[in-house]
Residue, then its C-alpha position, 0 to 999 in steps of 0.5 A: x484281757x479284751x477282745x483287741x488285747x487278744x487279738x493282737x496276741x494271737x497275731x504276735x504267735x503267728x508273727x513267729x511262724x510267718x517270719x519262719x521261725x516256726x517256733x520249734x527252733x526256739x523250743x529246741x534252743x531252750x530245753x538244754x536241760x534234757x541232754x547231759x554232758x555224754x550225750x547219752x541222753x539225746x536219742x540216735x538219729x535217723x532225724x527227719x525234718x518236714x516242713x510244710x509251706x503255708x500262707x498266713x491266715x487273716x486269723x493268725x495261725x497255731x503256735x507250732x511245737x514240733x508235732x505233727x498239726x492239722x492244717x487242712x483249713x490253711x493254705x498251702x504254697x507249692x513250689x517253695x525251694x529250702x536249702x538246709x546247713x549245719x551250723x558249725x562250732x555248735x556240738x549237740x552231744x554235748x551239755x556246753x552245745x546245748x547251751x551255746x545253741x539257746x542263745x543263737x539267732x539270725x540277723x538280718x543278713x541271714x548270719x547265725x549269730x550269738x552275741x558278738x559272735x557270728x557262726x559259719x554254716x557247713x555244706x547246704x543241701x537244697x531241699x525238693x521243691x515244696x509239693x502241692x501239699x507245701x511239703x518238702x523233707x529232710x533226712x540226717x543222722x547228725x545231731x546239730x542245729x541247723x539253718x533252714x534257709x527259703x531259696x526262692x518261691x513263686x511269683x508274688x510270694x515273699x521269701x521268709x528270713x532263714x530260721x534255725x531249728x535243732x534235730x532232735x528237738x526236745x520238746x516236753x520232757x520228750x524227744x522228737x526225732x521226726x520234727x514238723x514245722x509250718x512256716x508260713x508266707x506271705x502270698x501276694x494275690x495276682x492284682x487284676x486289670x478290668x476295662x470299661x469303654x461301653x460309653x467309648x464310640x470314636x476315637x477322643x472317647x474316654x476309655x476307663x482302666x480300673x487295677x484291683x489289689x487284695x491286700x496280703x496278709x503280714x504277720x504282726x511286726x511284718x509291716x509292709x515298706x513298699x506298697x505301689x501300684x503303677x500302669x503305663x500306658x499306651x501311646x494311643x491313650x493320653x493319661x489322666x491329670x493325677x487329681x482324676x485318678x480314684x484310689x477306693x478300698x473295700x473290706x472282704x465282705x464288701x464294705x467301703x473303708x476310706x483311705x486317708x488322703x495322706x495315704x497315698x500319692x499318685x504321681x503321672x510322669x509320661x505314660x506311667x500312672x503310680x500309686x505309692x502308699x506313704x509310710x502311714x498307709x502302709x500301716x494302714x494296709x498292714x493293718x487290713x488284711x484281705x482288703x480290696x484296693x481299687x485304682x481307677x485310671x481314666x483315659x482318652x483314645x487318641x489314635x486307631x493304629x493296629x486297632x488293638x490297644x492292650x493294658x497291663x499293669x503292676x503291683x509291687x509289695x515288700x515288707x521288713x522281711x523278704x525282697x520286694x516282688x513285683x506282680x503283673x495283672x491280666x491283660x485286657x484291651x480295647x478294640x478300634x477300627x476305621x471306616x471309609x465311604x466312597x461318594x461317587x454319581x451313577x457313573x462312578x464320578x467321586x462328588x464332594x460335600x457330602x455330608x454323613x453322621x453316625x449313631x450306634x441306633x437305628x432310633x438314633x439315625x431315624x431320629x439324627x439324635x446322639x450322633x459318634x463324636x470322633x476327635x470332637x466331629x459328628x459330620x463328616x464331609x467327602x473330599x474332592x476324591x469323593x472320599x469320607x474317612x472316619x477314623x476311628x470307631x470303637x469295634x468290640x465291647x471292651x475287645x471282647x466278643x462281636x463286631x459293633x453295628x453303626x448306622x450311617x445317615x447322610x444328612x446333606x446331599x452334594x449340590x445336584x444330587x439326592x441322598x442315596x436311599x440306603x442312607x436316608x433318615x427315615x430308613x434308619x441309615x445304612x448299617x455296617x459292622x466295624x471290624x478291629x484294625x486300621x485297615x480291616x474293613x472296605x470301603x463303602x460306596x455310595x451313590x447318589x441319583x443326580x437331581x431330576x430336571x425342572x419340566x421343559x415344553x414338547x416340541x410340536x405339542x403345547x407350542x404348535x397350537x398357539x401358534x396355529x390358534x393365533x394364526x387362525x384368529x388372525x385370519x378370521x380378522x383379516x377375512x372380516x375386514x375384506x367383507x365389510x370393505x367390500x360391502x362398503x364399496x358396494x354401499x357406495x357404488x348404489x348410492x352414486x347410481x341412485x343420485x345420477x338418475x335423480x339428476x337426469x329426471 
């Protein structure tokens, strides 16, 4: 016999106890022999029942026989209701009792049958809720064969299929009037929701949701129907086309497993993103117990409102025995916040055309290099109002922990004016934590000095003195031009003299 061959047997023995036979009903049923006719043989009651609710191990479990066993290393589901009813028509001190019990069973409606023919149950009695050891007990004096029927179990614990036992149980070539059974269920592990928006700044930002689900163990012959993970979404988040969304899976230690592509579909329809398993997968699921799935949903931030954008999502599994049961995640979310400056001249007048950019560094902003996209912009310009909404940056790592610091440069002053000194470049910008919410941070004022004047003359000063300069210049001419008329007129006269006394001599 090989190892495989093995294998699935030891899975096949624990099939009967995870589907809640607990393979003590069956011993019971096929030992008529050890009563007779009187009944004298079978043992006078009190008859105790225990059970202990357990969840099915990878390995498959221990075939059960009405012992009391050691089941330290399994674990164990509280809060599990049993009711618990005699099966009528079914006489246990007698040998024809015996007989007719070896061969009853429970169809799938939950009747206990025989052949053709369907037995009723007496009264029920409901069973304390299993402790934190997973057990609950029974007591009777009546020798029957009884239906234990699982009521209801936690959340995200399938409900085992009702199974029958008889006390007492026969069970080699000996009497057990305390009974213990192990039936064992299949516990669904909460499926987790983690975020990763560490490359999301501004609001037309890709935020990434990721949803994991450890597959739970089935018993043998307990393969999984419905296997579906689905998350709706948020109106601030636009979803992701199906072709964008990842659907992986790990072994327990860590190692990939390729999901074939005929697996699986996923399906986008409004703001749901679902996952369905095909009848193929869900073989393929059954088949790897305690794998990992991980579905990955890119989304793109779309608008601030409250701030908050939260995300939960489900995981719904059913197999052939037990209702479907649907599980939420964890919920986490991604924070967002708006900011408002307010660009206004030294008397509190608003300016416009302003122009400012955001970096999540003071390298960046010393730099102008990795500049806040918001819905596709990186400048961002005052209006007439002198206003500049940035509507909206990211304010805490995944929502979770401080509020994120921007750096803010103004990259263009409006016309006649300079750039405040806050928010220059070579000072790295001006910097400002970004609170969540739409509302929750103030607005910010900028101002800006007006552009100095161009250097005009000074009265009385450079202009006096050229104009004194000419003047002076001016009159030195005009002093010159008198001393040689006067010295010509002079030339004159002497020499008209000098020629009227040659004449008289």
């Amino acid at each position: 016999m090989n190892t495989s061959h093995r294998l699935r047997l030891r899975r096949f023995a624990a099939a009967a106890g995870a589907v809640a036979l607990a393979l003590v009903g069956v011993a019971a049923i096929a030992a008529p022999a050890q009563a007779d006719t009187t009944g004298g043989n079978v043992p006078s009651g009190p008859y105790t029942l225990t059970i202990t609710k357990l969840q099915n191990p990878i390995a498959g479990g221990t075939a059960a026989n009405g012992t009391q066993q050691n089941v330290s290393s399994l674990t164990p589901i509280p809060g599990v209701v049993y009711s618990i009813a005699p099966v009528n028509g079914v006489d246990l001190t007698t040998q024809a009792g015996w007989t007719t019990a070896s061969g009853l069973t429970v169809n799938s409606s939950g009747q206990v049958v025989n052949g053709a023919t369907t037995y009723t149950t007496g009264t029920a009695t409901t069973l304390p809720a299993t402790n934190s050891s997973g057990v609950t007990n029974y007591t009777t004096s009546t020798p029957a064969v009884y239906e234990v029927t699982e009521v209801s179990a936690p959340a995200g614990t399938e409900i085992a299929p009702p199974f029958l036992v008889t006390l007492p149980l026969p069970q080699s070539n000996n009497w057990l009037t305390n009974v213990y059974v192990y039936p064992k269920n299949t516990q669904q592990n909460a499926p987790t929701k983690a975020i990763d928006d560490t490359g999301a700044y501004g609001v037309g930002s890709t935020v990434n949701w990721s949803i994991t689900s450890t597959v739970p163990n089935q018993a043998a012959g307990n393969t999984f129907t419905t296997y579906s993970i689905s998350d709706t979404l948020d109106s601030r988040l636009t979803p992701p086309a199906a072709s964008a969304v990842t659907v992986t899976m790990k072994s327990p230690t860590g190692t990939a497993i390729t999901i074939p592509a005929a697996d699986y579909t996923v399906t986008v329809s409004g703001q749901t993103v679902t996952v369905n398993f095909t009848a193929a997968g869900l073989t393929f699921l059954t088949a790897n117990p305690s794998a990992v799935i991980t579905v990955g949903i890119p989304t793109v931030v779309n608008s601030v409102g409250t701030g908050t954008i939260q995300n939960t999502a489900n995981q719904t599994i059913q197999g052939q025995t037990g209702g479907s049961i649907t599980t939420p995640t964890n919920t986490v979310q991604t924070t967002w916040g708006n900011l408002l400056l307010h660009k206004v001249d030294p008397n509190g007048n608003a300016l416009t055309g302003a122009q400012f950019q955001v970096f999540v560094s003071k390298t960046d902003a010393q730099n102008l290099t990795n500049p806040v996209s918001v819905n596709g912009s990186t400048t961002f310009t005052s209006d007439p109002s002198g206003n500049v909404a940035i509507n909206g940056l990211k304010s805490q790592t995944n929502g979770a922990g401080a509020n994120l610091t921007y750096y803010i440069v103004e990259t263009k002053a409006p016309i006649g004016y300079t750039i405040a000194p806050a928010f220059q470049q070579s000072a790295g910008g001006y910097s400002v934590a970004v609170a969540p919410g739409s509302s929750g941070n103030a607005a910010i004022t900028v101002t800006d000095p007006q552009a100095p004047p161009i250097s005009l003359p000074l009265t009385g000063s450079t202009g006096t003195a050229i104009f004194l300069g000419g003047g002076i210049t001016l009159a030195a001419a005009a002093i010159a031009v008198a001393v040689l008329l006067v010295r010509r007129r002079r030339a004159e006269s002497e020499g008209l003299a000098a020629a009227t006394e040659n004449t008289n001599s």
